[in-house]
C-alpha positions as CSV (number, residue, x, y, z in Angstrom):
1,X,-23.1,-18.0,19.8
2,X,-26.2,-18.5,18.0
3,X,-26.4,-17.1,14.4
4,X,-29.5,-14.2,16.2
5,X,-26.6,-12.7,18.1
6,X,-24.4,-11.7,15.1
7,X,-25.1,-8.3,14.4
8,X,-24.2,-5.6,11.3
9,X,-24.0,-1.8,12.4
10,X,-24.3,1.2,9.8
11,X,-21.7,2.5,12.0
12,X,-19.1,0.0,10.3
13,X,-19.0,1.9,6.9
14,X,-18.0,5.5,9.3
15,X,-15.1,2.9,10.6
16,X,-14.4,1.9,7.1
17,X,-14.2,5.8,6.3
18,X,-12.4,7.1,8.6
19,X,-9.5,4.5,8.7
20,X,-9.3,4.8,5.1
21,X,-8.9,8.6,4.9
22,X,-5.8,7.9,7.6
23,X,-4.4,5.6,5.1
24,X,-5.0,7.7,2.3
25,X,-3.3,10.7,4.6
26,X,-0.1,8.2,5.0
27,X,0.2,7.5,1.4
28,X,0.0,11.2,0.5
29,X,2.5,12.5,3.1
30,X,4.9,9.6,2.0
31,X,4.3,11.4,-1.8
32,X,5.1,14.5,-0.7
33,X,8.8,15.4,-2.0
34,X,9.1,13.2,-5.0
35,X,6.8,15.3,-7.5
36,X,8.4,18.3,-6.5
37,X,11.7,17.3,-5.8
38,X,13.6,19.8,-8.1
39,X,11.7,22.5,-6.9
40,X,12.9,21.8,-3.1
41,X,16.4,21.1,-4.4
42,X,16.5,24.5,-5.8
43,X,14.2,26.2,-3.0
44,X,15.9,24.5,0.3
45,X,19.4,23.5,-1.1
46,X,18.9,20.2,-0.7
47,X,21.1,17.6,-2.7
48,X,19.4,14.5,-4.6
49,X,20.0,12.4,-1.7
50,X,18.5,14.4,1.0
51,X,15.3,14.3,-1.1
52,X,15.7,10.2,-1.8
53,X,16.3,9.9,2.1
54,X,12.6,11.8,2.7
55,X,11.5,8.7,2.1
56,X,14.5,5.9,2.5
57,X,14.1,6.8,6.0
58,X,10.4,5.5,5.9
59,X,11.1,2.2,4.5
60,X,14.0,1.6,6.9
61,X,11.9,2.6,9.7
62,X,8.7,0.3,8.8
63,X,11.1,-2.7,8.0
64,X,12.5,-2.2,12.2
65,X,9.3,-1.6,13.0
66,X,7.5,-4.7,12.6
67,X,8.5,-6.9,15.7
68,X,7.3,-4.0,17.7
69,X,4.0,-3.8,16.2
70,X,2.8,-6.5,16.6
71,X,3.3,-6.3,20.5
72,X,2.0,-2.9,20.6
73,X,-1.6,-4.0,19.0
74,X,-1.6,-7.1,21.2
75,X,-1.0,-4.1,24.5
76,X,-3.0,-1.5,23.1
77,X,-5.6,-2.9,20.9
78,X,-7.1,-1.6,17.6
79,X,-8.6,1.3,18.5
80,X,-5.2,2.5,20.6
81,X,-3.1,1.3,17.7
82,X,-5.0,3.2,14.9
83,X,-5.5,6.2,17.0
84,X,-2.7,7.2,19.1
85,X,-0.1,5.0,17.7
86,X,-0.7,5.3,14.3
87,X,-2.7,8.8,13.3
88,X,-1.3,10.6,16.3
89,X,2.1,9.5,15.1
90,X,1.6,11.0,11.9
91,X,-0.3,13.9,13.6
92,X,3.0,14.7,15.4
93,X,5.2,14.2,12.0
94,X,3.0,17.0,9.9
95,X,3.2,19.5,12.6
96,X,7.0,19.5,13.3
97,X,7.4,19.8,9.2
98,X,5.8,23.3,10.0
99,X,7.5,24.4,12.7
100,X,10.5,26.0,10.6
101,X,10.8,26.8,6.8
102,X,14.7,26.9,7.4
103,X,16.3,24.7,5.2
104,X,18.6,22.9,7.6
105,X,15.3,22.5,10.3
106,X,13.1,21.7,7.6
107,X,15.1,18.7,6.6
108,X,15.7,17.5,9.9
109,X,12.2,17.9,10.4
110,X,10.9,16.1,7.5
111,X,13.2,13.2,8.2
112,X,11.6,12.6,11.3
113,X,8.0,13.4,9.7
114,X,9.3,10.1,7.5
115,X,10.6,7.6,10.5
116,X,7.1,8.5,12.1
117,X,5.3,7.9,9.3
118,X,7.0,4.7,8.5
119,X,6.0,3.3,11.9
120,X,2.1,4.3,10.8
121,X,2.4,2.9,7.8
122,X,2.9,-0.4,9.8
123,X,0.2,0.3,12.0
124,X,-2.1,0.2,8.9
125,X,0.0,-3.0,7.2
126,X,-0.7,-4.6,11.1
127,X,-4.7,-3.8,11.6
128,X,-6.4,-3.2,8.6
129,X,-7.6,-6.9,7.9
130,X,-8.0,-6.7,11.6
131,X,-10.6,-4.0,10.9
132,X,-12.7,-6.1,8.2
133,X,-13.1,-9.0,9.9
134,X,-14.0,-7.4,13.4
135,X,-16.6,-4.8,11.8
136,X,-17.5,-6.6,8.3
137,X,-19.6,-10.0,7.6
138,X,-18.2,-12.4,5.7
139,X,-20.0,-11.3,2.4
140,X,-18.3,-7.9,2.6
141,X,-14.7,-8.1,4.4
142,X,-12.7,-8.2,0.8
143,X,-15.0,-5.3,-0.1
144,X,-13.8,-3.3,3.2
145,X,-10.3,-4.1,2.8
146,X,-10.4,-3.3,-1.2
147,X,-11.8,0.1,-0.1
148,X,-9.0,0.9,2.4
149,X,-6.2,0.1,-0.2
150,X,-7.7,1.6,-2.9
151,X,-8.1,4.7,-1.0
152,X,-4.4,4.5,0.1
153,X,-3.2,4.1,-3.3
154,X,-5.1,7.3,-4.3
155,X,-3.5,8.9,-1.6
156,X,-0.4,8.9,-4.0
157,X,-2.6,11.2,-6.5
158,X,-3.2,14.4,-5.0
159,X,1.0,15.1,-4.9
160,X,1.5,13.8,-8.2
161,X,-0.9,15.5,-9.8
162,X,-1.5,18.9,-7.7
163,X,1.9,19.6,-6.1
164,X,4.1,20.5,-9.1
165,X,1.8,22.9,-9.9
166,X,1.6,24.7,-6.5
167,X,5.1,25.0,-6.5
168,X,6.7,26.8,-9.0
169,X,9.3,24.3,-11.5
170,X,12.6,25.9,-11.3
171,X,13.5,24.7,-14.9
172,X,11.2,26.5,-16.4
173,X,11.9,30.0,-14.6
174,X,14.6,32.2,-16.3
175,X,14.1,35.9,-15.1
176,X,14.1,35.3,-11.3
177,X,17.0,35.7,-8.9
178,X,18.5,32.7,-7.2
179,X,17.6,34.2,-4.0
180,X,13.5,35.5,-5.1
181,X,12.9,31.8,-6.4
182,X,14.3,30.4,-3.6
183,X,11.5,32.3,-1.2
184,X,9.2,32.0,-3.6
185,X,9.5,28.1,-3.7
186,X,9.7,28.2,0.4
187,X,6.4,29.9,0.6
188,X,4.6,27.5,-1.9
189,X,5.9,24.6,-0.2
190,X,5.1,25.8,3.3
191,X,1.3,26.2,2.2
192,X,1.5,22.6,1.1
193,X,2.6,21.5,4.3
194,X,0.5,23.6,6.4
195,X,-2.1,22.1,4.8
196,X,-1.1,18.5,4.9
197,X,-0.3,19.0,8.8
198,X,-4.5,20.5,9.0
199,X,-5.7,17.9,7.3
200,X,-4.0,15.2,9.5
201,X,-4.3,17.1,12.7
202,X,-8.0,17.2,11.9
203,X,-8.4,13.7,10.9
204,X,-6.8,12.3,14.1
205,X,-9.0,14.8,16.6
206,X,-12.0,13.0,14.7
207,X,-10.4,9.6,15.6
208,X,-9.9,10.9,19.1
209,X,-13.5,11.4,19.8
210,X,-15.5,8.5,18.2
211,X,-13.3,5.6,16.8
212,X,-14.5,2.4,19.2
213,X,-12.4,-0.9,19.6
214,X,-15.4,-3.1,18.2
215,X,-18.8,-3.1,18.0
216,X,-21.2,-4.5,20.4
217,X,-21.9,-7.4,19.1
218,X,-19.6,-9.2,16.4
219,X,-20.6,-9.5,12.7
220,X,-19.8,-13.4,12.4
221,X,-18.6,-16.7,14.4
222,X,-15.1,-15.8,12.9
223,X,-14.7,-12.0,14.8
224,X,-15.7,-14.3,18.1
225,X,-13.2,-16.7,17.4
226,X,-9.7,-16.4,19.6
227,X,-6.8,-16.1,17.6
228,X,-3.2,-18.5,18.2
229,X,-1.2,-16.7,20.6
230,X,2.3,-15.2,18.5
231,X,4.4,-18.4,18.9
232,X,2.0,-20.6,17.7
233,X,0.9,-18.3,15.2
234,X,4.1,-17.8,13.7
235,X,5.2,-21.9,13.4
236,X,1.8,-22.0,11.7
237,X,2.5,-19.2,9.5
238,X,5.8,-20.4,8.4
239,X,6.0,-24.1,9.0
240,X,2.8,-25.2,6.9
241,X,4.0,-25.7,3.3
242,X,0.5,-24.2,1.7
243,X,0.7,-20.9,3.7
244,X,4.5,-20.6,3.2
245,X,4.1,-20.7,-0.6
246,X,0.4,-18.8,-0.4
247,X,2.9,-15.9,1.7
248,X,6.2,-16.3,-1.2
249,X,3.6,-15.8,-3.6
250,X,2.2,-12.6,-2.0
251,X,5.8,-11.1,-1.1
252,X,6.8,-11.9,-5.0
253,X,3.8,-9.6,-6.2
254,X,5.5,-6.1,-4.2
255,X,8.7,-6.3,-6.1
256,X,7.3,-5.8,-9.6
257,X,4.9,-3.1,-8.1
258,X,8.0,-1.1,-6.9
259,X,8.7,-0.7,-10.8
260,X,6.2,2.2,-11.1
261,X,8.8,4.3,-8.4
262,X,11.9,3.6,-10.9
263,X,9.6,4.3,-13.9
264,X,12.0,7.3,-15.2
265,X,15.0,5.1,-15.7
266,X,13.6,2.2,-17.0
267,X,11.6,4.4,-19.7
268,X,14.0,7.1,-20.3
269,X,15.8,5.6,-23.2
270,X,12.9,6.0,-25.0
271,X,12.6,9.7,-24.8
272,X,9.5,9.9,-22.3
273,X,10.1,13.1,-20.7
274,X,9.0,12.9,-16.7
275,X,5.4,14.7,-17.6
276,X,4.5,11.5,-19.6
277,X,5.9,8.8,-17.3
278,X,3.8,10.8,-14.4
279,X,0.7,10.5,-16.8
280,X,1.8,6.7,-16.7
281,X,2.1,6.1,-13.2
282,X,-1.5,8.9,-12.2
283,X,-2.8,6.4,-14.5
284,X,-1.7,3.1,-12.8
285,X,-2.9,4.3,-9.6
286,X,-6.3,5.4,-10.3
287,X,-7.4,3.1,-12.5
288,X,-6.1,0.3,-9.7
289,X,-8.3,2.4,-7.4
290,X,-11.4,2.0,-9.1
291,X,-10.1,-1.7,-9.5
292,X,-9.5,-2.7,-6.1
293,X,-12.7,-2.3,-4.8
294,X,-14.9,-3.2,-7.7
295,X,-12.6,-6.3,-7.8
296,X,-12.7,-6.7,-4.0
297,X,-17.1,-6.5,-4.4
298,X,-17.2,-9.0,-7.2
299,X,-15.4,-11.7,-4.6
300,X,-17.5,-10.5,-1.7
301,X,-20.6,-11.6,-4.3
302,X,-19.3,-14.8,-5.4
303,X,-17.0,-15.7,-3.6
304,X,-15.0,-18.6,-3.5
305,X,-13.0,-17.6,-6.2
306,X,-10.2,-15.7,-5.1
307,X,-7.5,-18.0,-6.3
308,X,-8.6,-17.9,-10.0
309,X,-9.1,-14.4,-9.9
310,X,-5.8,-14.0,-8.5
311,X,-4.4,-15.9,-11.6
312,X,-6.2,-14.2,-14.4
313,X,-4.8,-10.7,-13.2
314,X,-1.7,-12.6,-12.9
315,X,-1.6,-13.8,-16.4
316,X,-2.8,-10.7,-17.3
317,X,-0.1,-8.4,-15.8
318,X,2.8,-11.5,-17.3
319,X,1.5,-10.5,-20.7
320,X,2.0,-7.5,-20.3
321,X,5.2,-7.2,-18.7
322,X,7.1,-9.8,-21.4
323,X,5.5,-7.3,-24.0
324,X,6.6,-4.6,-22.1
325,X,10.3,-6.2,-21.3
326,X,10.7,-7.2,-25.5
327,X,10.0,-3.0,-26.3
328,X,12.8,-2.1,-23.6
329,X,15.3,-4.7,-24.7
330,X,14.3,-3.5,-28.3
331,X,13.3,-7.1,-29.8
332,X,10.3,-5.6,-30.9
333,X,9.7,-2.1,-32.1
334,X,9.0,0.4,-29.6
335,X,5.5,3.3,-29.5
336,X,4.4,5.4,-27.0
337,X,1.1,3.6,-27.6
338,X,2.5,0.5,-26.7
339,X,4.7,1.5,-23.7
340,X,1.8,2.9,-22.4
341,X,-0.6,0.3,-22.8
342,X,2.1,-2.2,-21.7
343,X,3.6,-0.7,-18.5
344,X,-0.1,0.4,-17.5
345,X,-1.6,-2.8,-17.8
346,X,1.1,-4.6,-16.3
347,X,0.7,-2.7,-13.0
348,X,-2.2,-2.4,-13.0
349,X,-3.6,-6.2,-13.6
350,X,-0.8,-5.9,-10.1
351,X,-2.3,-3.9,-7.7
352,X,-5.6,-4.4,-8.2
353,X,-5.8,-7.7,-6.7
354,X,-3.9,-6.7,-3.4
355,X,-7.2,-6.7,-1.4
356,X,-7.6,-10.1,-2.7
357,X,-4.1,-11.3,-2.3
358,X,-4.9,-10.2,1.5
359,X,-8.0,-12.2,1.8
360,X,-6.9,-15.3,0.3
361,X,-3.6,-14.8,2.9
362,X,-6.5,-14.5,6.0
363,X,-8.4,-17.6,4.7
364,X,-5.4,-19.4,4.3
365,X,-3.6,-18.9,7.7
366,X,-7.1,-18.8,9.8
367,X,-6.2,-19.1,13.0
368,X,-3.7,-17.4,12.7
369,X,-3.6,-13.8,13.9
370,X,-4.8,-11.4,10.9
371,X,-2.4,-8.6,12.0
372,X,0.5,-11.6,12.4
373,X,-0.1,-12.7,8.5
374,X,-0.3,-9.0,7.3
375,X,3.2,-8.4,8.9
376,X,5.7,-11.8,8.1
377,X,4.3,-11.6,4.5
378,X,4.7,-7.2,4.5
379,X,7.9,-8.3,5.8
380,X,9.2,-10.4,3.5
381,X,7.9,-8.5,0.6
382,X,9.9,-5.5,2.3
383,X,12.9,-7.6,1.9
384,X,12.0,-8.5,-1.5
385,X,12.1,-5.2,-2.0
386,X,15.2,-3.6,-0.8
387,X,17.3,-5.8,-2.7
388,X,15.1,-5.2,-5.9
389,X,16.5,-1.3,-5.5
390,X,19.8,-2.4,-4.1
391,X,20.7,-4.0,-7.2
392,X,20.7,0.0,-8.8
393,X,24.0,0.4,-6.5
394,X,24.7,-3.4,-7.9
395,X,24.9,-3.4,-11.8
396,X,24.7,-0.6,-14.0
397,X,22.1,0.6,-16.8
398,X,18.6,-0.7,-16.4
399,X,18.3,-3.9,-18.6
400,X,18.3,-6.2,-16.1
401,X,14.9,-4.0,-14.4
402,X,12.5,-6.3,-17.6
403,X,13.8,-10.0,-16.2
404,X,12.8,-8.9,-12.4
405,X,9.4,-7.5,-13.7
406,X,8.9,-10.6,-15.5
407,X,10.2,-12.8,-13.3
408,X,8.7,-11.6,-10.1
409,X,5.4,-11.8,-12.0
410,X,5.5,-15.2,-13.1
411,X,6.5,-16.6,-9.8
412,X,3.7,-15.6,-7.6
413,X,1.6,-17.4,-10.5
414,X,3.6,-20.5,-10.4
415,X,3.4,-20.8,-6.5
416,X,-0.4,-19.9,-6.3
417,X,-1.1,-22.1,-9.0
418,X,0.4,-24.9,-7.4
419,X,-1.5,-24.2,-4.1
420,X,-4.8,-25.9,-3.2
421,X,-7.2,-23.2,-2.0
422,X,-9.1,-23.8,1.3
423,X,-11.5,-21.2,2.9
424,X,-10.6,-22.0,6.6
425,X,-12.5,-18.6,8.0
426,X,-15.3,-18.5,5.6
427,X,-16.1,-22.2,6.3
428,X,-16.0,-21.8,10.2
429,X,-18.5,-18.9,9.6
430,X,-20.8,-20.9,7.1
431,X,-20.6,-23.2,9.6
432,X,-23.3,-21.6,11.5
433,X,-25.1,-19.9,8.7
434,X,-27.2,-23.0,7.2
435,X,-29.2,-21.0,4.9
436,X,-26.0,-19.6,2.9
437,X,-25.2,-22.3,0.1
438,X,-21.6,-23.3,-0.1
439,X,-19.9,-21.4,-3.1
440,X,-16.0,-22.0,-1.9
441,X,-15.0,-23.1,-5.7
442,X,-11.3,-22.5,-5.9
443,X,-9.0,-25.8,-6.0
């Protein structure tokens, strides 16, 4: 195709918009239970482990539902995928949380509210690079996928912050009966649910009516481009020594980022009550927000400089997670200033380069399927992941929570580091855009 039939539509950023208020909706029904987990313990009898399994249940449905995926976008396409199998899935999940407020129903319910929103969260994890490079030009895919995970991320806010103080905090109620507490909890929690399962309902109806496959015309040589079929996709995925290490280094990054869930035991020695390590982890996420996308614009801008952004916040984030790890094993003197500024900028300097992380994974494995990539190296991280929290049932106390976090920090820095950068998909598009100067500088 000649460079005159690549075409942008204005109808990409509602796309963008829309996708990314479904992602944001996934990350904020996952949220739901942790903020105010006392309060349902007290208000539905549930035990510590019923609430933990709210959201066990999605992880260990998203890690079984990956082979699947992938075959179901390659059936269905995106727009069938994101619609019906991914918002409709969580559609269905919010509306049977409402159906009963009885605490044996409701926790059936919501266990099945988190298997189906574990398989949407995979539905997102499978398409959303998908969605930037068949909507987005080259100059703005990292910016579309920086805006769709930094609007999932702040999806995490709004039950952090606004939940446990729509329901009432049984610790701090002394003159009401066991019984009156317990309805009153029931009814605050079944307006937050009633409202989650509107919101979502809603947001997939819009998706119903107007959410096309592609656009009429594609935005670059690369969204014409056929992708490997999965066989081949997957021995060129994981038999090329670049991408393998390119992939390691991505799945590395998720385990340090699960520290901000596990935040209260690590930081609990030091007397942070769970107010303040809330504050710490608000913090975290919507300063990574902001982050993400500016971030995700600058390499849009200049790009060809992914890698050695990649490695600054890297660096960054090692600093200060071996400053953080000395104040926790007490070799050097512990503030609330510095754990603060040390835990926050660790995880932070983290998850702000996830859109970038992504891109660089795209350039490197082009050909290769997007959706393919996005789900071995999800995977893996996945993996990565569980045994990061299965060590908790493994060795006792927390000490050994600062070498992962440092570890699994310097790592991914090491193996990108030792990686040669080449922009496979941005050089096929350049390719027929002569009047673009070269700026792929990474090495």
């Amino acid at each position: 195709m000649s460079e005159s039939e690549f075409t942008v539509y204005r109808l990409r950023w509602y796309i963008l918009g829309i996708y990314s208020l479904f992602a944001s909706s996934q990350a904020c029904i996952f949220n739901t239970w942790g903020p105010i987990a006392q309060s349902a313990k007290a208000g539905f009898g549930w035990s510590e482990a019923s609430v933990a399994w709210t959201n066990n249940i999605q992880i260990i449905v998203s890690m079984l539902s990956v082979p699947a995926s992938y075959a179901v976008f390659q059936k269905l396409g995106l727009r069938s995928t994101v619609v019906w199998s991914g918002s409709g899935a969580l559609a269905l999940g919010t509306l049977l949380r409402c159906v009963s407020m009885d605490p044996q129903i409701l926790k059936i319910t919501s266990f099945i509210c988190s298997g189906l929103n574990g398989w949407s969260s995979i539905m997102i994890e499978g398409t959303l690079t998908v969605l930037s490079a068949r909507w987005f030009p080259p100059g703005e895919r990292t910016t579309a996928t920086g805006i769709i995970i930094g609007t999932q991320m702040a999806g995490l806010i709004p039950p952090s912050l606004l939940f446990p103080r729509l329901v009432t905090d049984p610790d701090s109620v002394v003159d009401l009966k066991s019984k009156t507490l317990s309805e009153t909890i029931q009814g605050e929690v079944s307006t937050i649910l009633y409202c989650e399962a509107g919101l979502v309902f809603l947001l997939f109806l819009i998706m119903v009516l107007y959410f096309p496959d592609s656009p009429p015309s594609p935005p670059s040589v690369t969204a014409t481009v056929k992708r490997q079929n999965f066989m081949k996709g997957i021995r060129h995925i994981l038999t090329n020594p670049k991408n393998v290490i390119a992939g390691l280094a991505f799945a590395c990054v998720t385990v340090p980022m699960m520290w901000i869930t596990v935040v209260n035991q690590n930081l609990q020695p030091f007397g942070l009550s769970q107010i303040e390590t809330g504050y710490i982890g608000t913090s975290i996420i919507g300063i990574s927000f902001i982050l993400n996308i500016l971030n995700s614009r600058l390499s849009d801008v200049f790009y060809g400089n992914l890698k050695t952004v990649i490695s600054c916040f890297l660096t960054l984030s090692l600093g200060c997670s071996v400053w953080l790890a000395l104040i926790c094993l007490k070799i050097v003197s512990a503030s609330k200033l510095g754990i603060f500024v040390s835990s926050i900028c660790s995880m932070v300097a983290l998850r702000c380069i996830i859109a970038l992380f992504y891109e660089l994974l795209m350039e490197i494995n082009y050909p290769a399927p997007e959706s393919l990539v996005t789900l071995v190296w999800g995977q893996v991280g996945r993996i990565f992941v569980a045994v990061f929290l299965g060590m908790f049932s493994v060795i006792d106390g927390v000490t050994w929570m600062n070498y992962f976090l440092v570890g699994f920090t310097l790592l991914p820095l090491l193996l990108l580091l030792s990686v040669r950068m080449e922009y496979n998909r941005s050089e096929t598009d350049q390719g027929t855009r002569s009047s673009t100067p070269s700026l792929l500088q990474d090495s």
